[in-house]
C-alpha positions in Angstrom: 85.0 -2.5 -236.5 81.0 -3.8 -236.9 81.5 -5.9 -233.6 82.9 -2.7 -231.8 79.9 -0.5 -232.6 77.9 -3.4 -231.8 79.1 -3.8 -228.4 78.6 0.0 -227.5 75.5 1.1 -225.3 73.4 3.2 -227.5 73.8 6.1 -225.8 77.5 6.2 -225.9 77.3 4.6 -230.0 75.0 8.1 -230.5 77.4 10.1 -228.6 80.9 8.4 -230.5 78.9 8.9 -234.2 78.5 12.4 -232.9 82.2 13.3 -232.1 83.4 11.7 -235.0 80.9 13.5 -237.5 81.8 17.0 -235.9 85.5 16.0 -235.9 84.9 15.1 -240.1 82.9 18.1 -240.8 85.9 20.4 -239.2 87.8 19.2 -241.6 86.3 19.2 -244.5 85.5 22.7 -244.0 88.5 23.3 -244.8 89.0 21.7 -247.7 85.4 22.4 -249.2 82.8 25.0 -248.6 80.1 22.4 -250.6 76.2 23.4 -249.6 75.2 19.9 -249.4 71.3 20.7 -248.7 71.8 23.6 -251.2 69.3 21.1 -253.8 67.0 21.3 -251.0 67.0 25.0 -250.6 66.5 25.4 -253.9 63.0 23.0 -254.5 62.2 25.1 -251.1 62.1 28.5 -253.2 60.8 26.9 -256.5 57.4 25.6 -254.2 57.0 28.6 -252.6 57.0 30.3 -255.9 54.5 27.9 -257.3 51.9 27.8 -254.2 52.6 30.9 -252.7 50.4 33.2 -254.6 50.2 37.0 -253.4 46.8 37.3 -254.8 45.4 34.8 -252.3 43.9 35.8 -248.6 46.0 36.3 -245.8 44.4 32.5 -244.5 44.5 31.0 -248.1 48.4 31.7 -248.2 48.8 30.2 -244.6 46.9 27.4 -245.4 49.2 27.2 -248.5 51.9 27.0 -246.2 50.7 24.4 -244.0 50.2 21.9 -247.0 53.8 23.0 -248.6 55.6 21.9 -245.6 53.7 18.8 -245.1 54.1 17.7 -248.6 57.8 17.8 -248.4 58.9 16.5 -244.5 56.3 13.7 -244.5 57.0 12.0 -247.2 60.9 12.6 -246.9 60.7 11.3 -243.2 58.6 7.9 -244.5 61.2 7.2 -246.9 64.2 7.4 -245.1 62.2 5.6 -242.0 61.6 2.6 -244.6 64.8 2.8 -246.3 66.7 2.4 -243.0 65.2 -1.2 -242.9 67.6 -2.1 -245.5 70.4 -0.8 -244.3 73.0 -3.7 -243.2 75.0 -1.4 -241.1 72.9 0.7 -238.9 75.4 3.0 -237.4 77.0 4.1 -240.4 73.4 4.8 -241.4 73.3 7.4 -238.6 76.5 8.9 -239.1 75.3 9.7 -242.9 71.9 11.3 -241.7 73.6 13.3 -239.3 76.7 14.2 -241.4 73.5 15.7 -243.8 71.9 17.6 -240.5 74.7 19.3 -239.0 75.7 22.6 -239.8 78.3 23.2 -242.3 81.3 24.5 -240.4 82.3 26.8 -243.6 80.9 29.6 -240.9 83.7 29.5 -239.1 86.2 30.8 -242.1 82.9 33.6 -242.9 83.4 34.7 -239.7 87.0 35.1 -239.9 86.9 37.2 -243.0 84.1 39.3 -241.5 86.4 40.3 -238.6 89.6 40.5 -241.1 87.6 42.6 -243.0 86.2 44.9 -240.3 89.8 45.4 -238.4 90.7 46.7 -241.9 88.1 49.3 -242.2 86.7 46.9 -245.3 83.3 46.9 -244.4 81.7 46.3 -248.3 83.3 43.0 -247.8 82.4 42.5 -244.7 78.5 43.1 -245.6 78.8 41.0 -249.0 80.4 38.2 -246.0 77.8 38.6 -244.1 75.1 38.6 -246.9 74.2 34.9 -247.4 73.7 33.9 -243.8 71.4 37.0 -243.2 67.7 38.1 -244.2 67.9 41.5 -244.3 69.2 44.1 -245.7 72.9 44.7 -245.0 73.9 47.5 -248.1 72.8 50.6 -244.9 74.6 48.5 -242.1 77.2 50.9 -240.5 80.1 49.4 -239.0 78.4 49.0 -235.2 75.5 47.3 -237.3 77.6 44.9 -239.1 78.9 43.9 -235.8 75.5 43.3 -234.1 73.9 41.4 -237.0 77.0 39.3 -236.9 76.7 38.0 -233.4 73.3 37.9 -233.4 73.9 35.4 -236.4 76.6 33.4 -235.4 74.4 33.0 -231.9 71.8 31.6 -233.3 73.2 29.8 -236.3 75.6 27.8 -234.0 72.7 27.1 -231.4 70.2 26.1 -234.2 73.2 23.8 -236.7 74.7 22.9 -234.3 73.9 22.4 -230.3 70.0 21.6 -231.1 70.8 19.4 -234.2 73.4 17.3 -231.8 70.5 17.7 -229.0 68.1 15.7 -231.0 70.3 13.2 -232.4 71.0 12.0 -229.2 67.6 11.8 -228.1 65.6 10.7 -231.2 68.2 9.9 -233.4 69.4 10.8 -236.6 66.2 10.8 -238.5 64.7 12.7 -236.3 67.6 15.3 -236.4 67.5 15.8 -240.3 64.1 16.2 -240.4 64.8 19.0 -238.0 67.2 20.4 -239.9 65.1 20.2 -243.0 62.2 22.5 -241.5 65.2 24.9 -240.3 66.2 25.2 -243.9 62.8 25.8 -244.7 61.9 28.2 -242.2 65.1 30.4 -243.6 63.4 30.0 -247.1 60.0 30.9 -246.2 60.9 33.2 -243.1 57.7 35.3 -242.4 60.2 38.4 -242.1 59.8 38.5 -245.6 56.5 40.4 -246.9 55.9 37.9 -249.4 56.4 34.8 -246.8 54.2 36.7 -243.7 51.7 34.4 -244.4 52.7 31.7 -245.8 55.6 30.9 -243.5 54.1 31.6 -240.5 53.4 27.9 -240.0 57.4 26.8 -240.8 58.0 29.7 -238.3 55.8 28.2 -235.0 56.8 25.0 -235.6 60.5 25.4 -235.5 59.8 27.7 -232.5 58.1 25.2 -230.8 60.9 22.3 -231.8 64.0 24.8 -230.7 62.0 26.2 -227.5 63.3 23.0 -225.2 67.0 22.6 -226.6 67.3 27.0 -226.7 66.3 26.6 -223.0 69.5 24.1 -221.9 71.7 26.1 -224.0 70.8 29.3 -222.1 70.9 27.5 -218.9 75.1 27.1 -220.3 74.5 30.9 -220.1 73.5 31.7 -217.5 75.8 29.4 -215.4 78.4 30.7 -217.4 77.7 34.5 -215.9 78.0 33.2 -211.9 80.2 35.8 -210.5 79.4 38.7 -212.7 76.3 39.4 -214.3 74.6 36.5 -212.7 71.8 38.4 -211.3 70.9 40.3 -214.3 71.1 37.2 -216.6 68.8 35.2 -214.1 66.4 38.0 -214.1 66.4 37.9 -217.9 66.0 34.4 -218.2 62.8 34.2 -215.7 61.6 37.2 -218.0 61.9 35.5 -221.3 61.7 31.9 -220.1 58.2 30.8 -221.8 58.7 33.1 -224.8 57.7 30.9 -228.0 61.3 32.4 -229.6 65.5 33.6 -229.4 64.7 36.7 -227.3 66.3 34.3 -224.2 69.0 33.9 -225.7 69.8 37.3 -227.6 68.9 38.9 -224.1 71.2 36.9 -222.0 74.2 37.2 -224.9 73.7 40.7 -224.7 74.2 41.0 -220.9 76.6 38.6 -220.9 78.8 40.6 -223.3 77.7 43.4 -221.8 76.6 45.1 -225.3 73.1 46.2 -226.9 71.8 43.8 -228.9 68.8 43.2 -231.4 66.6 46.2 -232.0 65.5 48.4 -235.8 66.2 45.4 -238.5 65.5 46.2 -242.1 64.2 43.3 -244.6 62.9 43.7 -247.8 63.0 47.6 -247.2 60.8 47.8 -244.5 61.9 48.4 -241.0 61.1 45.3 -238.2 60.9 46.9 -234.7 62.1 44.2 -233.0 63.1 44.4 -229.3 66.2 45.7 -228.0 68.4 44.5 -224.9 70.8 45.7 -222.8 70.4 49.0 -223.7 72.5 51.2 -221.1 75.5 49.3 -222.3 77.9 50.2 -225.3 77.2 49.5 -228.8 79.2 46.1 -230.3 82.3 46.6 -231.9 84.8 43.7 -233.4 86.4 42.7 -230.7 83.1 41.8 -229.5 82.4 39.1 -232.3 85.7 37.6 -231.2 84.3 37.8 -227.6 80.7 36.2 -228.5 82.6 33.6 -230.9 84.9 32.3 -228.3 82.0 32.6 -225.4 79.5 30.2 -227.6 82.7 27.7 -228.7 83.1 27.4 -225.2 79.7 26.0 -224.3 79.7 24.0 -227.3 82.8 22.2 -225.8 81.5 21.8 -222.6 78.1 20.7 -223.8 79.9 17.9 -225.9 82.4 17.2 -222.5 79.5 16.8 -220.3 78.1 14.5 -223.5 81.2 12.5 -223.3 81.7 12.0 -219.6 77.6 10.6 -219.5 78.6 8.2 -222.7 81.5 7.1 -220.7 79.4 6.5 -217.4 77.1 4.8 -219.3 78.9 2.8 -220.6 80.8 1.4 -217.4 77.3 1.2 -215.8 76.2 -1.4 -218.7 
């Protein structure tokens, strides 16, 4: 088995570790709904509680920030970079890094229940569902609002767990993919959405803006050649709009016309309402068929991303 891995191309060794790790994590998902960075999470919330003082300056609290996230990738990053020195089987190495990295796949059973829940006019379940993968505040969410946050989460979960994890494993490997997953999990901890994090996460925020902003632009390009022959001239208009914009409003804009729904718009966190903007406005409000829609739409990029992965591994691999 060593001296197969070891003949591979690295390319197609990244892209095989890839499938299989996907392939694993389907199916423990449904054996185990286990938060594996869940520790992590939690020394996230018990720093910021520490070094986050609301007493301090708007510029003393982002300066707080600054050193808080420094103090945790860098020397996380150092020791897994040394450590990896020792390891006797590099690949399987990999495979464990990214197995940490990529999402856990335990969304796909939330969504399910959300949608159960919703057909049956449950919609307290549905919010308390919908609860732990969300910032804020679900308890006023109507029926049409539990449908909106839910797309707009399972959008951007899936592109960040997922699509950008597998996007920087295969170019920087699975170091480098973990760490990006670390400062994701960070940036939910310390989201500046949160009045007490405005400050002090506004550093987590611009960083994970700036990491996502290449692999969000390939993934709406799957967009927007997935609208050819329907709304492709509104979603090409959208995406030269929102093209150099330092955040998701390309995505959430071209999802929205796609679907042909309103999306974004008035959020609440922490009590206070967000303005935030809104797309698509002159079509209908999301209901639940539409979170089957926007599920099956993004699993079908996903697949074609990882087909179009494959068939490059493959050709690689005859070319070498």
């Amino acid at each position: 088995m060593t001296d197969f891995f070891a003949q591979l191309h690295g390319f197609s060794l990244q892209t095989l570790i890839l499938v299989s790790i996907l392939a694993i994590k389907i199916v423990v998902a449904q054996f185990s709904s286990t938060q594996l960075l869940a520790p992590f999470t939690w020394y996230c919330s018990r720093l910021a509680q520490k070094v986050n003082k609301t007493q301090n300056t708007s510029q003393q609290q982002k300066i707080a920030g600054f050193i808080a996230t420094m103090i945790t990738i860098v020397p996380i990053f150092i020791m897994l970079w040394l450590f990896a020195d020792f390891i006797a089987v590099p690949w399987l190495w990999q495979a464990l890094l990214l197995y940490l990295a990529m999402g856990n796949f335990q969304l796909n059973n939330a969504l399910n229940n959300i949608i159960n829940a919703l057909q049956k006019n449950q919609n307290h379940l549905a919010k308390q569902t919908l609860k732990p993968y969300v910032l804020r505040n679900v308890e006023p969410l109507s029926s049409m609002g539990i449908n909106k946050t839910t797309i707009e989460m399972l959008l951007l979960r899936y592109v960040q767990q997922y699509f950008i994890i597998s996007f920087y494993f295969l170019t920087f490997g699975a170091l480098t993919a973990l760490s990006v997953r670390l400062l994701l999990e960070m940036h939910y901890c310390w989201n500046k959405k949160q009045a007490d994090f405005n400050s002090f996460g506004q550093f987590i925020s611009q960083l994970n803006n700036i990491l996502q902003w290449l692999p969000m632009r390939i993934f709406a390009l799957l967009l927007l050649l997935s609208s050819i022959g329907k709304y492709f001239i509104k979603t090409a208009s959208d995406f030269k709009k929102y093209f150099f914009t330092i955040n998701s409003n390309l995505l959430i804009s071209l999802f929205a016309t796609i679907l042909n729904i309103r999306l974004a718009g008035v959020a609440i966190y922490n009590e206070s309402k967000l303005r935030r903007p809104s797309f698509n406005d002159n079509s209908p409000q999301p209901i639940v068929e539409d979170i089957i829609r926007a599920k099956k739409l993004i699993g079908q990029l996903l697949y074609f991303a990882l087909t179009l992965t494959i068939i490059a591994a493959i050709s690689t691999l005859l070319v070498y």
